[in-house]
N, C-alpha and C positions, 0 to 999 in steps of 0.2 A: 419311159414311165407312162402309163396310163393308170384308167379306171375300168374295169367290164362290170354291168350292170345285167343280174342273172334275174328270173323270173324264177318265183319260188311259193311255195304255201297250198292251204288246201284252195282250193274250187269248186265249183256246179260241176266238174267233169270226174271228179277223186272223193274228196268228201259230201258234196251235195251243198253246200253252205262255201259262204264268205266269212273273213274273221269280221265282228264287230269296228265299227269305230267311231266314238263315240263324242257326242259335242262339246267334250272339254278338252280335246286330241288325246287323249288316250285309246288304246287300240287294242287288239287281240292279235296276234299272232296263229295260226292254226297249223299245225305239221300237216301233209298230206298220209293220210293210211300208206301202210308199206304191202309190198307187193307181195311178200309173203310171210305165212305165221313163221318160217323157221329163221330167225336173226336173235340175237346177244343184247338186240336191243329191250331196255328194262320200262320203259315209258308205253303207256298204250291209251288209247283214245279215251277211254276210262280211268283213267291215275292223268292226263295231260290237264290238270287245273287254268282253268282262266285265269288271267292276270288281275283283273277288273270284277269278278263277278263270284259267287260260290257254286256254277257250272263248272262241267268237263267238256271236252274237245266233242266227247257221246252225246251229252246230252244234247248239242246242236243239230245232229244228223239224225237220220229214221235209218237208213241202210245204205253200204258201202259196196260195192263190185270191183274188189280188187282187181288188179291186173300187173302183169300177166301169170297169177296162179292159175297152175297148169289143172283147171278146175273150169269145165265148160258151165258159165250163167250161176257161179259163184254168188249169192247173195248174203251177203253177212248183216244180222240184224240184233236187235234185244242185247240178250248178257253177251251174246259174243262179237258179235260190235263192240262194248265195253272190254274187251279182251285184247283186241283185235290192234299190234305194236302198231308206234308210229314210226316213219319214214325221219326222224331227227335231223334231216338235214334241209337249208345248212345247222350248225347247233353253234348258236350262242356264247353258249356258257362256255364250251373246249375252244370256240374259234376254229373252227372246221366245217370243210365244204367239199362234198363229192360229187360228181358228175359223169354222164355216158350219152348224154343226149350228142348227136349228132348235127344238129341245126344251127350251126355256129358256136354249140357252148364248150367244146372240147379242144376245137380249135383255139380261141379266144382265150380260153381260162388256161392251158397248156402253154401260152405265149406271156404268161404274167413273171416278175421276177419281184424279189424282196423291196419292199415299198410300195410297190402299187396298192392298187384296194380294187376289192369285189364290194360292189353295194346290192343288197337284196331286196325286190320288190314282190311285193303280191298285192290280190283283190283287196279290198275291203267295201264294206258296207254300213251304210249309217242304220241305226234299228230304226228309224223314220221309214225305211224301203225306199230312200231316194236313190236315184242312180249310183250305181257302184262305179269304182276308178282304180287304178292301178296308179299305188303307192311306193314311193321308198322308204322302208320298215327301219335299214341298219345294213352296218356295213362291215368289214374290217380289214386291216392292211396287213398287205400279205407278206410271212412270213419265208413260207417255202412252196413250191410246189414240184407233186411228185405223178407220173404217169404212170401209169398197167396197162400194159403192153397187149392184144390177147395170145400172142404168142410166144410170149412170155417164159421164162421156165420155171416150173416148180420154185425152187430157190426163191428164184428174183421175185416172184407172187407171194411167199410166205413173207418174206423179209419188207414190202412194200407193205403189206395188211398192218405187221405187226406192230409198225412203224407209226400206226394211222390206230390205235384200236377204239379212238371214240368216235372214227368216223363211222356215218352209218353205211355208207357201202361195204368196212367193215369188217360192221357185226353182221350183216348177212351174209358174206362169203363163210363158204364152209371147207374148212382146211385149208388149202393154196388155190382156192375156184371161187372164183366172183361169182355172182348171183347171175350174171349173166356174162358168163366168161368169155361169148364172141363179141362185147363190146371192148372198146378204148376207155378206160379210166381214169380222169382226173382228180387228184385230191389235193385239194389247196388247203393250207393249214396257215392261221391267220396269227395277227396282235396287234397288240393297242395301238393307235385307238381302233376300237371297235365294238361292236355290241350292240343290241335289240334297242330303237329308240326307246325313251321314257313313252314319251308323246308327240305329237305334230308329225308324225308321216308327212313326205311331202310328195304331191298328188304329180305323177307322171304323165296323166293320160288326158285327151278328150274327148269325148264321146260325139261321131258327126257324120254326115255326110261325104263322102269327101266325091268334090266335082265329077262327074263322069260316072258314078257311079248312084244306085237307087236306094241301098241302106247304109243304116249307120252301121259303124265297125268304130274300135278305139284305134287312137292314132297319137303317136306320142309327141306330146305337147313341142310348139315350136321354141318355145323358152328354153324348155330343155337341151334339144338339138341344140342351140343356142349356143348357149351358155356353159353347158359341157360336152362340148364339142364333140358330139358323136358323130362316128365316123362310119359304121358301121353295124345292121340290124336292119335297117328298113323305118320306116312310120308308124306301120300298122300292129299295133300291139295285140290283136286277137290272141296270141299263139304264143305270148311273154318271148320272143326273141331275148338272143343276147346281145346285148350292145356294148361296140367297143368306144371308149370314149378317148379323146386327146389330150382332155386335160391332167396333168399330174395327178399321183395321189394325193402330195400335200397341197395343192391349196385347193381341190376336192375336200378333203378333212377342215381346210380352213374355210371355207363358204358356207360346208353342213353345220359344223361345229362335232364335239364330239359327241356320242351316244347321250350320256348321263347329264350332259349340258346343254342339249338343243332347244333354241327359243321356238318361238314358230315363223321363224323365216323361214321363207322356201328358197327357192335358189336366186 
């Protein structure tokens, strides 16, 4: 039984912006823009309303450079910016979570079984402009999970998609082909507990020097290491690694507390 802790949301590197968060702990959440216009997905940076605010996911950004639409120096700006789908994952609402990144998170999140939990962090920003931190948003425990293979056979591809269809990986496969069909595919499909905090994110990161070295870079807090015994990732949270953690998933759920219930304890 473990936890893996996935890095997730938009960015300075995707969307151009961090989500909001805001001095009473309520937070924003931001999907990152998806890689291409052609997905199933119905949400776009223009219809993704703020939790907190009478703003869109758009109105926070001036312009997006998707990637990797097969489109050299791609600038999406204005009404088609506001057009422009969101990457919905992980998504909340369905408890679903899809992945291909190669740097520990296919590994890690492949090796999960019924009970454990995925917790998802991303940037956030105070609208003061004080330093930004990498937070845990939410989390959920895991249900099933299923892998796409890329060599896969038609069949087993359509039967894996159709099984998943609110993940966003998907709604952008078209017919039995992933959006990027020479990767590995995880998709974890979650429940309760789980679910986007109310409020109090709790802050992963610190911002620092670390000895031997001349800049600062994030580095993931030693409390954490700590206290949820990670085992694997690394410190240095520039790049949102995945971290695999040791501690169970229940009394991970029982120290967080659940989504709709969290005080502002941290860990």
């Amino acid at each position: 039984m473990t936890v893996v802790l996935a890095g997730v949301g938009a960015d300075t590197t995707n969307l151009g912006v961090l989500g909001p968060l805001y001095d009473d702990g309520r937070f924003e959440y931001l999907p990152i823009p998806e890689k291409s216009r052609d997905t199933d997905e119905r949400e776009s940076l223009g219809s993704w309303e703020l939790r907190h605010d009478d703003r869109t996911a758009a109105e926070l950004a001036s312009s997006i450079t998707p990637r990797p639409v097969r489109e050299p120096e791609l600038t999406v700006e204005g009404t088609e910016l506001a057009e422009w789908p969101v990457h919905h994952d992980p998504n909340f609402e369905a408890l679903t979570y899809g992945e291909h990144r190669t740097s520990g998170y296919v590994s890690r999140l492949s090796g999960l079984e019924a009970g454990d939990v995925v917790g998802f962090y991303a940037g956030l920003r105070r609208p003061d402009g004080d330093r930004a931190h990498r937070y845990l948003i939410g989390y959920f425990t895991v249900a099933s999970v299923a892998v796409l293979e890329p060599g896969a056979s038609p069949t087993e591809r359509r039967r894996i998609l159709a099984a998943h269809p609110e993940n966003a990986h998907a709604k952008r496969a078209r017919g039995d082909r992933p959006f990027l069909e020479e990767k590995r595919i995880v998709i974890v499909d979650g429940r309760e507990p789980g679910g986007l905090f109310e409020r109090h994110p709790i802050r992963l990161s610190d911002y620092r020097v670390k000895p031997g070295n001349e800049r600062p870079a994030y580095y993931l807090r030693e409390a954490v290491a700590t206290n949820w015994s990670v085992r694997e990732g690394g410190e240095n949270m520039t790049y949102k690694p995945a971290y695999r953690c040791a501690i169970e998933g229940e009394a991970f759920v029982d120290r967080i507390g659940r989504p709709g219930e969290r005080s502002s304890a941290s860990i």
